[in-house]
C-alpha positions as CSV (number, residue, x, y, z in Angstrom):
1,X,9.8,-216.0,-136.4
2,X,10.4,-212.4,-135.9
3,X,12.2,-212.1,-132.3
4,X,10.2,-209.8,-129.9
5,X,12.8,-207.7,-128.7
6,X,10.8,-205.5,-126.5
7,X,9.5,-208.7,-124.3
8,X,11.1,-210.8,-121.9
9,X,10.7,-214.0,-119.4
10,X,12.1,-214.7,-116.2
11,X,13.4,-218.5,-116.4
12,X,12.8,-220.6,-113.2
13,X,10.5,-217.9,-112.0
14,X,9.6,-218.5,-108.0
15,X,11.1,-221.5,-106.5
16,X,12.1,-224.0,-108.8
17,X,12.4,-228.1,-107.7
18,X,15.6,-228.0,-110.1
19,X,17.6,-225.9,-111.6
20,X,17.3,-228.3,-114.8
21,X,13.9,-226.8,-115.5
22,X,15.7,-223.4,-117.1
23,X,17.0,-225.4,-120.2
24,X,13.5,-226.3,-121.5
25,X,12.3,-222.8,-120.9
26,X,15.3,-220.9,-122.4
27,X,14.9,-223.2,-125.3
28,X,10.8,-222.7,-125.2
29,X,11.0,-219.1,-124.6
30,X,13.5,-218.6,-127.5
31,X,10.9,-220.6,-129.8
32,X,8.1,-217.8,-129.1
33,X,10.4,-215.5,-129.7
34,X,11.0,-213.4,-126.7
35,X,13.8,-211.1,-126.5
36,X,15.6,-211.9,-123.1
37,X,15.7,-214.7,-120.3
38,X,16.7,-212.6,-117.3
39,X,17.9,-214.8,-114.6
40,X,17.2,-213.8,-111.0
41,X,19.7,-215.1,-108.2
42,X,19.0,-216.5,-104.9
43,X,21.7,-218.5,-102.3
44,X,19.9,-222.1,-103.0
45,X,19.8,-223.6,-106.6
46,X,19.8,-220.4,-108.5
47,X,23.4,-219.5,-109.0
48,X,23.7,-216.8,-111.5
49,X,26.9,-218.1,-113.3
50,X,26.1,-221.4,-112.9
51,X,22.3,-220.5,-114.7
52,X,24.1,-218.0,-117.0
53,X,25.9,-220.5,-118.8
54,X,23.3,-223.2,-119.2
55,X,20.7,-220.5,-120.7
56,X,23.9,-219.6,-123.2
57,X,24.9,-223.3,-123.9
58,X,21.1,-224.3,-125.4
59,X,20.2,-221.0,-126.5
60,X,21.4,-219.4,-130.3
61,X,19.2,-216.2,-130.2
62,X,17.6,-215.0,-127.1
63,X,19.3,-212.7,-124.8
64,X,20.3,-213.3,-121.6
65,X,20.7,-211.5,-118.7
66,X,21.0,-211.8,-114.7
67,X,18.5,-209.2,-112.9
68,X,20.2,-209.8,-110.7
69,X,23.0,-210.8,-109.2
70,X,25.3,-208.9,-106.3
71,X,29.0,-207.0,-106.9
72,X,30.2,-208.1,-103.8
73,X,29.8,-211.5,-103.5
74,X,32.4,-212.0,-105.8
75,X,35.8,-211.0,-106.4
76,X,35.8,-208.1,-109.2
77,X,37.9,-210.2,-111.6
78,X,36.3,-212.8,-111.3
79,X,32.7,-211.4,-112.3
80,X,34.7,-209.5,-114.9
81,X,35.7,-212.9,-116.1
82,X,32.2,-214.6,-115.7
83,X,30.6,-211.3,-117.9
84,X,33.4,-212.1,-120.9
85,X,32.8,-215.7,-120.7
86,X,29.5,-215.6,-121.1
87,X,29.7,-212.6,-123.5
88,X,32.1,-214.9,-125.7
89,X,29.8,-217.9,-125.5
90,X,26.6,-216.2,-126.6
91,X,28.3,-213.9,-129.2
92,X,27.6,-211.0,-127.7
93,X,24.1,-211.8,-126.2
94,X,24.9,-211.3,-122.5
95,X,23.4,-208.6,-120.0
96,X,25.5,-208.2,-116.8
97,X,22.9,-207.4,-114.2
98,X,23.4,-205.8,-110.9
99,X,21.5,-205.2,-107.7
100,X,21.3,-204.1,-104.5
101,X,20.5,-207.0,-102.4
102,X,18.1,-207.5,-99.7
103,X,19.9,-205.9,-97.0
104,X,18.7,-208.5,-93.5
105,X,19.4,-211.1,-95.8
106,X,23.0,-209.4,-96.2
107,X,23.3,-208.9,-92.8
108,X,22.2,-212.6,-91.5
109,X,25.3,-214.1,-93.6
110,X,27.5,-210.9,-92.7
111,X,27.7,-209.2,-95.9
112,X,28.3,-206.2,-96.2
113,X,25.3,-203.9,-97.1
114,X,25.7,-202.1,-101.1
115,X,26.2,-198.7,-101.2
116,X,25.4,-196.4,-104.2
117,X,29.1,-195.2,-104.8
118,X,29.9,-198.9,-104.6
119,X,28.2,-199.9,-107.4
120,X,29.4,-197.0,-109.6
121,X,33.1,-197.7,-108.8
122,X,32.4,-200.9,-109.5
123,X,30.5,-200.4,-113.2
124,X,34.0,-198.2,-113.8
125,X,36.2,-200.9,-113.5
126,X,34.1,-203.8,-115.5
127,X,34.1,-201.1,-118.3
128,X,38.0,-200.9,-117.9
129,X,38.9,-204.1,-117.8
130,X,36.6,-205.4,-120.6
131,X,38.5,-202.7,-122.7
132,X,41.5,-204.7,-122.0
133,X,42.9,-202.0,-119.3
134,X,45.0,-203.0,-116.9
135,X,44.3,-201.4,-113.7
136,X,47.0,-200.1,-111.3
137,X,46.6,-199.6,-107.3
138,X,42.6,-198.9,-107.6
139,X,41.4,-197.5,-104.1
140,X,37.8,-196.7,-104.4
141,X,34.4,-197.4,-103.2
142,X,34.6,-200.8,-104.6
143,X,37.7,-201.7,-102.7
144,X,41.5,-202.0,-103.0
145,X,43.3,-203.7,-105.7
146,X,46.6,-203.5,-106.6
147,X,46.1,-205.1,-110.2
148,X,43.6,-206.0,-111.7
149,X,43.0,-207.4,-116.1
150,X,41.9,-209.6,-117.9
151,X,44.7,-208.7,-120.3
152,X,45.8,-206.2,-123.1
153,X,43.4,-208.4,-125.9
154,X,40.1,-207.1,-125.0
155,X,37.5,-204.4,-126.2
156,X,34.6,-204.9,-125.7
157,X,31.5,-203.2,-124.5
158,X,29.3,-205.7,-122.1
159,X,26.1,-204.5,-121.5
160,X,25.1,-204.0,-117.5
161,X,21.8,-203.9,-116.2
162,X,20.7,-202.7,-112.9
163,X,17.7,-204.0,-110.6
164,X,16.3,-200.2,-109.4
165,X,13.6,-199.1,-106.6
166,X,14.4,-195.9,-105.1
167,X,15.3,-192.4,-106.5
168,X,19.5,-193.3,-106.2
169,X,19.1,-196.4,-107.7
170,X,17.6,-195.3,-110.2
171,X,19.5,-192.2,-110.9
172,X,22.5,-194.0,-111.2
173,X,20.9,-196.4,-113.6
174,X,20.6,-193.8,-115.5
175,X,23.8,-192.1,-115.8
176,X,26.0,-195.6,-115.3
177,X,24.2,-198.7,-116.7
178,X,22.8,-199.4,-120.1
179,X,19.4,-201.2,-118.9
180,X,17.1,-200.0,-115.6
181,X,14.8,-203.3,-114.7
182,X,12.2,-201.6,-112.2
183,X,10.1,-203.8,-109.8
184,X,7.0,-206.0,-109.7
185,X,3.7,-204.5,-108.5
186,X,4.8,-200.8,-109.5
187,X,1.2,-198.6,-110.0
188,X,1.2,-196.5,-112.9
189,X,2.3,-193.4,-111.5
190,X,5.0,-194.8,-109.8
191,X,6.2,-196.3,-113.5
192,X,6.4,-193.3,-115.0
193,X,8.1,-191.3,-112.2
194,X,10.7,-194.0,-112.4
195,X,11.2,-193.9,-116.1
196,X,11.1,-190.2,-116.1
197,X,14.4,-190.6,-113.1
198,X,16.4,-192.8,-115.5
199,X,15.7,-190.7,-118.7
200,X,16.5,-187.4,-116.7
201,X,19.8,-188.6,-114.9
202,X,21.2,-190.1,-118.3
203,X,20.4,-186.7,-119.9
204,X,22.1,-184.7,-116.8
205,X,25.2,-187.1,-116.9
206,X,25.3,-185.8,-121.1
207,X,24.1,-189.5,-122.4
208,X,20.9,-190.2,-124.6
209,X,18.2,-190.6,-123.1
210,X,17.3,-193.6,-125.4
211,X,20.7,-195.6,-125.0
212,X,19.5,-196.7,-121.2
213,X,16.7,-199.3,-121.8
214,X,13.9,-199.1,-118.8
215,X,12.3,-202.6,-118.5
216,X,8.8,-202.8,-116.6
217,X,8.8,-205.6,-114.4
218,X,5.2,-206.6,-115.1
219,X,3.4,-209.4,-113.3
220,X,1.3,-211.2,-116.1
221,X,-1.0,-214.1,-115.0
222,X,-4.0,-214.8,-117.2
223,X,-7.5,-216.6,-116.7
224,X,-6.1,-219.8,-118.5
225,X,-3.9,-220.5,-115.7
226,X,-5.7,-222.5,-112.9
227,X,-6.9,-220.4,-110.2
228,X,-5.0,-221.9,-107.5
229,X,-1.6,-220.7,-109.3
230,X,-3.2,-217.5,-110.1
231,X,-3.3,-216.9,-106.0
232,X,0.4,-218.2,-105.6
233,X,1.7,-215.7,-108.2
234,X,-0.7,-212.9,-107.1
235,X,-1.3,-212.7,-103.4
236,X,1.2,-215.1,-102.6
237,X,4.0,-213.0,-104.4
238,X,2.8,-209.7,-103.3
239,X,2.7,-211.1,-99.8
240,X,5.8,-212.0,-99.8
241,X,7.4,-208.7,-100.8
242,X,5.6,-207.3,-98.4
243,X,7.2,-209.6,-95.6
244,X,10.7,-208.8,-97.2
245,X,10.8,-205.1,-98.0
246,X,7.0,-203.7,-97.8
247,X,8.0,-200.1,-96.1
248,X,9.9,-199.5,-99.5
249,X,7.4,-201.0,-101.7
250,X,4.3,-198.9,-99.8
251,X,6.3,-195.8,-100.1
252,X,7.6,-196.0,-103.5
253,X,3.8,-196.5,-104.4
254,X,2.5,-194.0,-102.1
255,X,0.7,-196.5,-100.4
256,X,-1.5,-196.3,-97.2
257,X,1.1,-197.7,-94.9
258,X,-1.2,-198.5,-92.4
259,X,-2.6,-201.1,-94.6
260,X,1.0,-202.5,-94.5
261,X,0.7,-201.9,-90.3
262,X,-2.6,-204.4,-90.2
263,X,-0.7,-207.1,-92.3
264,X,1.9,-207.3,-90.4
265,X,0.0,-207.1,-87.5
266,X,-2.3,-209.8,-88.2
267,X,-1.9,-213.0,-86.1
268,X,-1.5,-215.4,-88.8
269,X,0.8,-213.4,-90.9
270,X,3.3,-212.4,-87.9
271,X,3.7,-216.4,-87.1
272,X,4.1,-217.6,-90.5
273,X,7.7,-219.3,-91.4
274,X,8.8,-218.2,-94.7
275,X,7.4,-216.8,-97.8
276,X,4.3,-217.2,-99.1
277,X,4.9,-217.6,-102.3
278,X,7.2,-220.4,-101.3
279,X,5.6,-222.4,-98.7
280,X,1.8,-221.0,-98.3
281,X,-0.9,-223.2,-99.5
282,X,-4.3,-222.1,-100.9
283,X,-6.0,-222.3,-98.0
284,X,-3.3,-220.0,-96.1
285,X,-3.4,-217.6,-99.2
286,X,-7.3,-217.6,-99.3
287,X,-6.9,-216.6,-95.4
288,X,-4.1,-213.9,-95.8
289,X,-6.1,-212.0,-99.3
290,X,-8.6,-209.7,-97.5
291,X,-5.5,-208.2,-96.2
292,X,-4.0,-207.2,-99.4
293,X,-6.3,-204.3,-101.0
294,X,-7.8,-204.8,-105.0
295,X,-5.7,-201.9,-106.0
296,X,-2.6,-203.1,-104.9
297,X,-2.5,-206.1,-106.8
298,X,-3.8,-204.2,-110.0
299,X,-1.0,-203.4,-112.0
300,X,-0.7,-206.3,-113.3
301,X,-1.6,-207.6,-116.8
302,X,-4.7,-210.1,-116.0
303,X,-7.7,-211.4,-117.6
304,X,-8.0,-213.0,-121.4
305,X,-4.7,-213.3,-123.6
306,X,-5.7,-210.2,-124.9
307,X,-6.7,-207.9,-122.1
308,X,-3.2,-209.1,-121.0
309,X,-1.8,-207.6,-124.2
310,X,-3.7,-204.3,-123.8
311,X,-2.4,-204.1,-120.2
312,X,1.1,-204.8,-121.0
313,X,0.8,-202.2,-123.7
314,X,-0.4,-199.6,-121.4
315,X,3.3,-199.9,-119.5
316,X,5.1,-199.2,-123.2
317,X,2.3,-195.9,-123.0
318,X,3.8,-195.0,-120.0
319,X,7.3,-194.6,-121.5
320,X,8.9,-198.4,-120.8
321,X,11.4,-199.8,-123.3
322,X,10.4,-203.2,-122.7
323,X,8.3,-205.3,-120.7
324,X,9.2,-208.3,-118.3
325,X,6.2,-210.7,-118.8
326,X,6.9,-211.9,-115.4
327,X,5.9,-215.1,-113.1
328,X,5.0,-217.0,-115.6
329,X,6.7,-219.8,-117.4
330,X,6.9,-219.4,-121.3
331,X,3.8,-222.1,-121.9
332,X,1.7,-220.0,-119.4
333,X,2.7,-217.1,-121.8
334,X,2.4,-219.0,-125.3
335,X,-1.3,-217.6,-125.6
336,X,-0.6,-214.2,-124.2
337,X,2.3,-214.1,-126.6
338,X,0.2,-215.3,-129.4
339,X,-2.1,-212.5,-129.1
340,X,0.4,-210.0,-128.4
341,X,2.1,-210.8,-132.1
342,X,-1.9,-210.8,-133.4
């Protein structure tokens, strides 16, 4: 079967009851023949390395990639290590993915909040130090280190990815990084402003355009899934990026933020524990969808298998290099799949 390279899944999409449930989906997901498992990263049973290498170990073809996991909460040589590992063990099909962070979340556990020129110190030394450099007395952004290698054997190029939202992010994807994964929920005129950021700032920096990869992030959630999930990985979802970072979501869209004011405002919303998505039930996500406009939750790909197809389509129209068919498992996708190949 002819691998879909443009396409990809995120494994263990939402909140997972075990972490075991990635090995049947890599494997499923590699069977329909989509082109990359990215692997998201949260502090509870998705560990990035940990997921990393159980996608590589019962995979042969797919590529995999985290999108994303954090710079500083490891030591450089140490995610320099984890990237060649993996790299090694898939034969080259490994995607080193890189994000921000949420930055409350960052602050609750004391970690220090990501900076711009953080990132792009650190992207310079994982390129050094998979070229088998051995770097002396390094005082940067990224912090000190008197020496740092994986030794003299290497060269290798690693691909890195980078999780972007706002106009820094993702002008440094653009210049530094060789994949730009944008987010969920984007309109369409927000999409293509963001590809047209990453094309531009790889052009200014003297790359081609075309070497930096912009993946659309595209929620896809047909009519043959029951309705009740459909409303978890609609409203729920959308809900619950608007309880972690809706300011930034409401002005990257150019969004009414006053519609933003009455959700938060609302009684029920304001004394609910947790995220939606995660812990709201159908009842509590029937109560909370009046608050969430129709146009909000329409870029999305929705509908039959193949009004999905047409509506992920419309995101490689508006100048993407690939498409995340995202929250969805890979046998909610089979038939969307199936009439994407069609």
């Amino acid at each position: 079967m002819t691998r879909l390279d443009e396409l990809g899944f995120y494994t263990l999409a939402g909140h997972p009851k075990s972490p075991r449930e990635l090995l049947d989906e890599v494997q499923r997901g590699e069977e329909l023949g989509l082109g990359t498992a990215f692997i998201s990263e949260r502090f509870n049973i998705k560990e990035a390395c940990a997921l990393s290498g159980a996608a590589g170990a019962v995979s042969n073809d797919i590529r995999i990639a985290t999108a994303a996991t954090n710079h500083n909460t490891r030591h450089p040589i140490v995610t320099a290590a984890f990237a060649m590992t993996m790299h090694k063990l898939t034969e080259g099909r490994f995607t080193l993915g890189l994000g921000r962070g949420i930055a409350p979340l960052f602050g609750a556990f004391g970690i220090p909040p990501i900076t711009t020129a953080q990132i792009e110190d650190f992207v310079g030394l994982m390129r050094r130090l998979w070229r088998g450099e051995v770097v002396f007395g390094h005082d940067g952004p990224a912090g000190k280190f008197p020496v740092l290698s994986l030794g003299s054997e290497y060269d290798e190029h690693i691909p890195m990815g980078f999780t972007a939202f706002g106009p820094n992010s993702l002008a440094l994807g653009g210049r530094a990084f060789d994949m730009v994964v944008l987010h969920t929920f984007f309109t369409d005129e927000t999409t293509a402003r963001c590809v047209e950021t990453v094309k531009s700032a790889a052009l200014d920096a003297g790359r081609d355009p075309a070497s930096v990869q912009v993946w659309s992030c595209f929620a896809t959630v047909g009519d043959h899934i029951a309705p009740e999930l459909q409303l978890k990985k609609t409203v729920g979802r959308l809900a619950t990026y608007l309880q972690g970072y809706g300011d930034l979501l409401v002005r990257t869209n150019n969004w009414d933020p006053g519609v933003l004011e009455r959700f938060r405002a609302d009684q029920f919303v304001a004394g609910f524990r947790g995220g939606f998505d995660t812990l709201g039930t159908t009842e509590d996500l029937e109560r909370i969808a009046p608050l969430i406009p129709d146009e909000w939750l329409a870029p999305m790909a929705s509908g039959t298998p193949q009004q999905c197809v047409a509506a992920i389509q419309g995101q490689f129209d508006l100048g993407c290099d690939g498409v995340i068919l995202h929250g969805a498992t890979p046998d909610e996708l089979a038939p969307v799949v199936a009439a994407y190949r069609a």
